[in-house]
N, C-alpha and C positions, 0 to 999 in steps of 0.2 A: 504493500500500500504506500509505504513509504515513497518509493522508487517511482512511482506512478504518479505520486501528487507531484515530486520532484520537476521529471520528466512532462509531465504536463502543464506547469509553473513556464519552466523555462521554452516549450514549444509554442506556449499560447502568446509569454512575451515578445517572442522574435516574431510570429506572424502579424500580430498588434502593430506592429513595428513595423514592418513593411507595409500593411494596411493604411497606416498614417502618411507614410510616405508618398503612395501612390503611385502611378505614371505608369513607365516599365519596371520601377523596381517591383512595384506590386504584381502585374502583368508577369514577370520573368518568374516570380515565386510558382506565379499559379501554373505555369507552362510547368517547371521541375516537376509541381506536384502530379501536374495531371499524367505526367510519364512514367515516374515513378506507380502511380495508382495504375495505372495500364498494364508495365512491368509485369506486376503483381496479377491483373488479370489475366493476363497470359500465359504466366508459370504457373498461377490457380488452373487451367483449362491444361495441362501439357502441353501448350505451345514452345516451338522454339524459336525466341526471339532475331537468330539469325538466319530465319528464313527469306527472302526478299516479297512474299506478302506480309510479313505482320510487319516488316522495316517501312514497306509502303503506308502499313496502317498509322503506324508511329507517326509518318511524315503529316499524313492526314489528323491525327490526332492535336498535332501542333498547329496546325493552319485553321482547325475550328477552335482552339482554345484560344486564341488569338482573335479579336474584334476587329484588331487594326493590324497594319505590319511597320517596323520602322522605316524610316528615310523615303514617309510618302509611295512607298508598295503600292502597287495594288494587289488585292485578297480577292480569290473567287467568293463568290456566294457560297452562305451555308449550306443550300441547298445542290450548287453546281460540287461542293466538293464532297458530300456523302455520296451523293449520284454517283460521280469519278469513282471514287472508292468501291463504292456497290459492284460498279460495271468493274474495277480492275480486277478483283475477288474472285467474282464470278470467270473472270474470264482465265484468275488463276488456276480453278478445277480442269481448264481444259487445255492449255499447256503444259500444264505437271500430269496429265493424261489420269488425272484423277488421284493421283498421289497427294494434295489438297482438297479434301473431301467441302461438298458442299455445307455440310454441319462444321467445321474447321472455319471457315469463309464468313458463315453466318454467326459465331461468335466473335469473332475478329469485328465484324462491322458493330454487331450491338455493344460492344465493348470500346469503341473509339465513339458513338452519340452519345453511352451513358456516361463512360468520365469528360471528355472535350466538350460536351454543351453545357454540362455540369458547371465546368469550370469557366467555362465561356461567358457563363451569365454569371459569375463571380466578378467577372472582370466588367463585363457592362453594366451590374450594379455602381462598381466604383468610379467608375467614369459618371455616371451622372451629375446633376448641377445637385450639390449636396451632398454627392457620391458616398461619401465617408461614415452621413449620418444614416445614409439607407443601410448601407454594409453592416454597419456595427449595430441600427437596429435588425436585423435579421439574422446576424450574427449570436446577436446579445435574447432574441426566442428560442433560435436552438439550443442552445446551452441551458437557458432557464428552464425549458420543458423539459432536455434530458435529466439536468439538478431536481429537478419538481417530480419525475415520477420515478428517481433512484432512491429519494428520501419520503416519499409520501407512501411508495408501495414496500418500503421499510417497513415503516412505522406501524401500516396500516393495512396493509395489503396482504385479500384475502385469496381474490378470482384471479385466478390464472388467463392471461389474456390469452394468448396461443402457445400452451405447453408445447405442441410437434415440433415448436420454432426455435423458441427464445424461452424455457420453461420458468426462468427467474421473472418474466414479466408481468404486470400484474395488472387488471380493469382499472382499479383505487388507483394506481401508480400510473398511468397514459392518463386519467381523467385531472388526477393532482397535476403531472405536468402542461394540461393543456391548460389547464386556469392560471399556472403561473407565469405562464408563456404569454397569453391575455393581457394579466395584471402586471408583464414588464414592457410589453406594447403600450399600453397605457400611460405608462410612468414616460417612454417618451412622448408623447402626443402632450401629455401636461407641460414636460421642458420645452417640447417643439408646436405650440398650440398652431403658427400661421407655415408649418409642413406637412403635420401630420392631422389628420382629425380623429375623433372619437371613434367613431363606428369604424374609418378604415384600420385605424389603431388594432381595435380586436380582431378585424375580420386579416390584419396581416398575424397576430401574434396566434389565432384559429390556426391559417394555411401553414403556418410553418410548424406548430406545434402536431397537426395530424400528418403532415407532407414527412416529417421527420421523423417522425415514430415508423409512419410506413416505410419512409428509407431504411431506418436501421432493419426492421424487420429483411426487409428484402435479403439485405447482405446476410442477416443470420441464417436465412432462407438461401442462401446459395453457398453458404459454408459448411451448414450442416449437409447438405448434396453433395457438396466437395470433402466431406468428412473432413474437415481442420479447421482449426480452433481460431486462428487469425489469418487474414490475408499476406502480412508480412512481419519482420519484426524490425521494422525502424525504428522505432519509439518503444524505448523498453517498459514494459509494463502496459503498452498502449494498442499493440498489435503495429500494422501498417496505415498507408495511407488511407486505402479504401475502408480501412476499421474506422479510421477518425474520421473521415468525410462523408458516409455513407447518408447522412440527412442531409448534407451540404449541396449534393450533388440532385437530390428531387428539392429542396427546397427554392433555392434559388432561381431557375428556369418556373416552376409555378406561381411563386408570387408574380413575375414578370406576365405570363402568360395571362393570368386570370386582372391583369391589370390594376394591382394594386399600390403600387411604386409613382403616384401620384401625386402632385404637392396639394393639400386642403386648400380652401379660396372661392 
């Protein structure tokens, strides 16, 4: 426990820290991250990452987790570069004469939309006119809903939410973190009364407190399939990336989507 609050003390500073920063340092973070959380999905599946599909995937992974490029680039569309991707995949099954199976092909893609858009809307939240304050409030509900129903479903918790999954999770414990997730959406909307408003306040600290819990499920959901315990171990005590981002990664793209990153007025 010790090593873990340590470990997570000092990862949470340095991300903070870039996050204030902004720009490409912030951008350059999330790129590492999202390749590293790739990595990881890759050696989860038996992929070999020196294959020249998943090297292409990687390439692709970096040009959606990126919004912009520097020195005035131009970036395909997000949607010309999944498409590319799709078509190059698929067209790998048929020069490797099937030695890249289509199930190899189609994990490769779902695994470059779910970390790179993931992270991609990490990066286009921070660019915003406010950027900072959006980040750190969506930031600042996932953390509080995971806080709110690790100690709620402590204390209190009785119903097991999905034992097949995640057996320590608890009804009492997702419903405590969804209220605390609310009441810290809230608390900015009172600091930020002419950005944020009331009702958007809860209904953003709602999306991210249900969007996050489903995240995390998910990954417990494809690890118990993969039979192991963490996706990697870069953060000791923490598991890998995709262990620590796994809300980050559906939160972020739904609030955007469902249109909530709004300024009140």
């Amino acid at each position: 426990m010790r090593q873990r609050l340590i470990t997570g003390i000092a990862a949470g500073a340095v991300f903070l820290g870039f996050l204030v920063a902004g720009g490409w340092w912030y951008s350059g973070l999330l790129v590492l991250l999202a390749i590293i959380g790739y990595w990881e999905f890759v050696r989860l599946n038996g992929q070999q990452w020196t294959r020249w599909d998943v090297l292409l995937a990687f390439a692709a992974l970096v040009l959606i987790t990126l919004p912009k490029l520097p020195f005035g680039w131009d970036i395909p569309s997000l949607l010309a570069v999944c498409w590319l991707l799709m078509f190059a995949l698929l067209a790998s099954t048929v020069f490797s004469k099937n030695r890249i199976q289509l199930e190899h092909a189609a994990v490769l893609f779902l695994g470059v939309v779910y970390v790179g858009i993931g992270f991609r809307y990490m990066a286009i939240t921070r660019d915003l006119e406010h950027g900072i304050f959006w980040a750190a409030l969506l930031f600042a509900c996932i953390w509080a809903s995971d806080a709110g129903a690790y100690f709620v479903g402590k204390a209190i918790g009785r119903t097991k939410l999905w034992p097949a999954i995640s057996p320590n999770k608890t009804v009492e414990g997702a419903v405590g973190g969804l209220v605390i997730s609310i009441v810290t959406a809230l608390i900015f909307a009172y600091c930020r009364p002419d950005s944020l408003g009331w009702l958007q306040a809860a209904a953003i600290g709602l999306a991210a407190a249900a969007a996050g819990q489903l995240g995390d499920l998910i990954q417990s959901a494809y690890k118990r399939f993969r039979d192991v315990k963490d996706s990697g171990d870069l953060l000791p005590g923490h598991g890998g990336v995709l262990d620590r981002t796994d809300s980050w990664l559906i939160v972020f793209p739904l609030v955007h989507m469902l249109g909530l990153l709004t300024t009140a007025g």
